[in-house]
C-alpha positions in Angstrom: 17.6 -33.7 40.1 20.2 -30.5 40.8 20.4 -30.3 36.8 17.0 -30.7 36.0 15.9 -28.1 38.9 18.1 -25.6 37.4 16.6 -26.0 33.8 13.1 -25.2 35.3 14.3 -22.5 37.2 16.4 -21.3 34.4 13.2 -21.6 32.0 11.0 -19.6 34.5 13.2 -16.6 35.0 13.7 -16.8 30.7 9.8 -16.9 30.2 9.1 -14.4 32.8 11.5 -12.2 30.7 10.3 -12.8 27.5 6.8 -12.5 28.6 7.7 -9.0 30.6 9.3 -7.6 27.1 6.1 -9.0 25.3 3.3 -7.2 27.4 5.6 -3.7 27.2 5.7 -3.9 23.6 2.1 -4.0 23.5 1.4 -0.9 25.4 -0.6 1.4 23.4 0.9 4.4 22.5 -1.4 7.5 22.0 -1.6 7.6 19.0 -2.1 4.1 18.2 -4.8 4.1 20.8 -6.3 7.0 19.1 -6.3 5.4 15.8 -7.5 2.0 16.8 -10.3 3.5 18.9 -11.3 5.4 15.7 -11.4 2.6 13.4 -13.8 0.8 15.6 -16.1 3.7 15.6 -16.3 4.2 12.0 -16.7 0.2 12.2 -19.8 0.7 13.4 -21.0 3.4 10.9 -19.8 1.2 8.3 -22.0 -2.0 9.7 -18.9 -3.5 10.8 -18.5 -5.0 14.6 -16.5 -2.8 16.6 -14.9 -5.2 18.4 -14.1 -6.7 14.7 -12.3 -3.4 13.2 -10.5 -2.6 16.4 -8.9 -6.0 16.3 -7.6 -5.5 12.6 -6.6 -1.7 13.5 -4.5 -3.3 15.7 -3.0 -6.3 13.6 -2.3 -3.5 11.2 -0.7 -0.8 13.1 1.4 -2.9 15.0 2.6 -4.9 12.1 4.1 -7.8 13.7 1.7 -11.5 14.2 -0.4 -11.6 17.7 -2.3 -14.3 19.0 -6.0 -14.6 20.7 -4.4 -13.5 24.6 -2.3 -10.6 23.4 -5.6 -8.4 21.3 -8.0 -9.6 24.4 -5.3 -8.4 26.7 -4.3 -5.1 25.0 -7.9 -4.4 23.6 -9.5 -5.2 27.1 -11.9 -7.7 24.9 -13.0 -11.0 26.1 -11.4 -14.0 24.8 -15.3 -15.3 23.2 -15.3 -11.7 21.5 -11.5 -11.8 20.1 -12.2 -15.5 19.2 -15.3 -14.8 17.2 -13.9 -11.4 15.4 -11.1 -13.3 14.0 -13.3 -15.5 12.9 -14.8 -13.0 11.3 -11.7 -11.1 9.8 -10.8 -14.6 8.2 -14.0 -14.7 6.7 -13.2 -11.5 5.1 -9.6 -12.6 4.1 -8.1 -9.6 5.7 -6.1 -11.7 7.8 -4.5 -15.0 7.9 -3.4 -17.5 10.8 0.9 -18.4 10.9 2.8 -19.3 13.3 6.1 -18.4 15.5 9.3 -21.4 15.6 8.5 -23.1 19.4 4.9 -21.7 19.8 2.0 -24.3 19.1 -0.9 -21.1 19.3 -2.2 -19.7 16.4 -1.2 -16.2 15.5 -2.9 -13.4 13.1 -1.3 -10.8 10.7 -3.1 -8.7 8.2 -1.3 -7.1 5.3 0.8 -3.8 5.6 -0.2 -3.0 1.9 -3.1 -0.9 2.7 -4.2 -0.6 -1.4 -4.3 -4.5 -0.8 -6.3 -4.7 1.7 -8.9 -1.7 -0.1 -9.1 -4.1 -2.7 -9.9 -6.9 -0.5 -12.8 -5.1 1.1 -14.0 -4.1 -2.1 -13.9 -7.7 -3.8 -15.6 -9.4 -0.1 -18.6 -6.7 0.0 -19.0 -6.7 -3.9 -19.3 -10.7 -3.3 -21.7 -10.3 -0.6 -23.6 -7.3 -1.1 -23.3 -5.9 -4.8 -23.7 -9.4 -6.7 -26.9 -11.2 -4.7 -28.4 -7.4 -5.7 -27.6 -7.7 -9.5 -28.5 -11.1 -9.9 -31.9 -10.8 -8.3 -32.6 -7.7 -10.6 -31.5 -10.1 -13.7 -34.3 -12.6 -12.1 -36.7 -9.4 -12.0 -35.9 -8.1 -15.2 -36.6 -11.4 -17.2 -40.0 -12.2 -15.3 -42.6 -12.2 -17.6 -44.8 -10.8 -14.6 -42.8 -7.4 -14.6 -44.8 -7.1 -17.8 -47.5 -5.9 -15.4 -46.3 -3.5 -13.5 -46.2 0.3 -14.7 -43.7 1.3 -17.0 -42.3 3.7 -15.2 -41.2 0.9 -12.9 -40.1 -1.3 -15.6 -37.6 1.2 -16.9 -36.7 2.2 -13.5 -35.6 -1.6 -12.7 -34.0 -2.0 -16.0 -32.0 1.3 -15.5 -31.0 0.3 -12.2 -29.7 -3.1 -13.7 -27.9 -1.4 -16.4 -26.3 0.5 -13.9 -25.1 -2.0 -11.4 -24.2 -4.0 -14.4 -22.0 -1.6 -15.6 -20.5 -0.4 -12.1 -19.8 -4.3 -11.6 -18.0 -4.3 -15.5 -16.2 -1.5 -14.1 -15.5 -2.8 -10.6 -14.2 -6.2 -11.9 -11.2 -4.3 -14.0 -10.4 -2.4 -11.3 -10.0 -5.5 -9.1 -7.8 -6.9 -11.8 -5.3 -4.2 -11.4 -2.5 -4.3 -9.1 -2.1 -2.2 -6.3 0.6 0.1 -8.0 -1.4 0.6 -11.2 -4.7 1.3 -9.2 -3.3 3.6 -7.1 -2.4 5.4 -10.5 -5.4 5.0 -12.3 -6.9 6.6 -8.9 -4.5 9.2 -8.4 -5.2 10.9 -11.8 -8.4 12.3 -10.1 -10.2 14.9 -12.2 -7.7 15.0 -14.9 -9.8 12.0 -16.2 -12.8 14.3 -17.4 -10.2 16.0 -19.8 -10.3 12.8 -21.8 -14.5 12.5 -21.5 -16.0 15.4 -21.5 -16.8 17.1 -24.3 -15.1 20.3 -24.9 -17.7 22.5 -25.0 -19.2 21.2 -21.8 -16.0 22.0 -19.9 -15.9 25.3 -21.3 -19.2 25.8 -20.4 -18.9 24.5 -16.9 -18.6 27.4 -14.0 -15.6 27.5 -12.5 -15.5 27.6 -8.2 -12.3 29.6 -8.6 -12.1 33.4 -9.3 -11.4 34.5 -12.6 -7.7 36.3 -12.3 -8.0 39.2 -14.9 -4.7 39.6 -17.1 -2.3 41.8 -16.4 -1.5 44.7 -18.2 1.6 44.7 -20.0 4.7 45.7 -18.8 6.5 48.6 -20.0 
């Protein structure tokens, strides 16, 4: 009885220890604050719940897994929110459930590779927002009741087909690409219009810097 008394006593003072250490590594710091707090508030403008981008803000600048109780506890959110945002987040695939050696809860981590998880928001909202648009304009398109309607708003749905079309071509490749090469492909920026302009149009383009006038030679 002496023996087992001591274990639970022993276990206490260890798990009020741990759990001590636990809560004071979860104290905000200013600046992680600050950024979480953003993220939520472009969350919104985005269409996104707040509650939703504030809980992967966090998962992401901490960078270590957290279960339900710790993002209610440091985000001041209630355990029905937290439990139906991650919900959400896995819906999205920007996070995924593991677990810690001696701890039957669930825990969440998102990725640290933040060109990852770009092209995991673009693949989720091309799936749910970009795709149901083309395919209904497809359905449009080869309606013989569109036949119909005024040209001008025949070619303006067909144009707007071949553009998605061909923004969804281009957004598929891009998706195939792994982070390090998209992050190049992106990263060459304007020098791209070298290679697709034509000459004379670039020549011909203003310029929104001052022409420097030569100098006069030296001597």
């Amino acid at each position: 009885m002496i023996a087992k008394a001591a274990r639970q006593n022993l276990n206490f003072f260890i798990d009020r220890i741990f759990r001590r250490r636990k809560l004071a590594a979860m104290e905000l710091t200013d600046i992680s604050r600050r950024f979480i707090v953003h993220w939520g508030e472009m969350g919104s403008n985005w269409g996104v719940n707040r509650s939703v981008a504030q809980i992967h803000a966090l998962l992401y600048a901490h960078g270590q897994p957290l279960h339900a109780e710790d993002l209610a506890d440091t985000l001041a959110l209630a355990r029905s929110n937290v439990s139906n945002s991650l919900k959400e987040l896995l819906n999205w695939r920007l996070i995924r459930v593991t677990h810690l050696l001696g701890d039957r809860r669930d825990y969440y981590e998102t990725s640290g590779d933040v060109w990852e998880l770009f092209r995991t928001i673009v693949r989720e909202r091309k799936e749910r927002e970009f795709d149901p648009t083309v395919a209904l304009l497809r359905e449009l398109a080869a309606n013989p009741a569109l036949h119909k309607e005024p040209p001008a708003m025949q070619d303006r749905l067909r144009s707007t087909l071949d553009f998605m079309q061909t923004l969804g071509s281009w957004s598929d490749e891009m998706l195939r690409l792994s982070p390090a090469t998209l992050e190049k492909i992106l990263k060459l920026g304007a020098q791209v219009q070298r290679f697709v302009r034509p000459a004379d149009a670039i020549e011909a383009a203003p310029s929104i810097f001052p022409v420097t006038p030569p100098m006069p030679p030296i001597g």
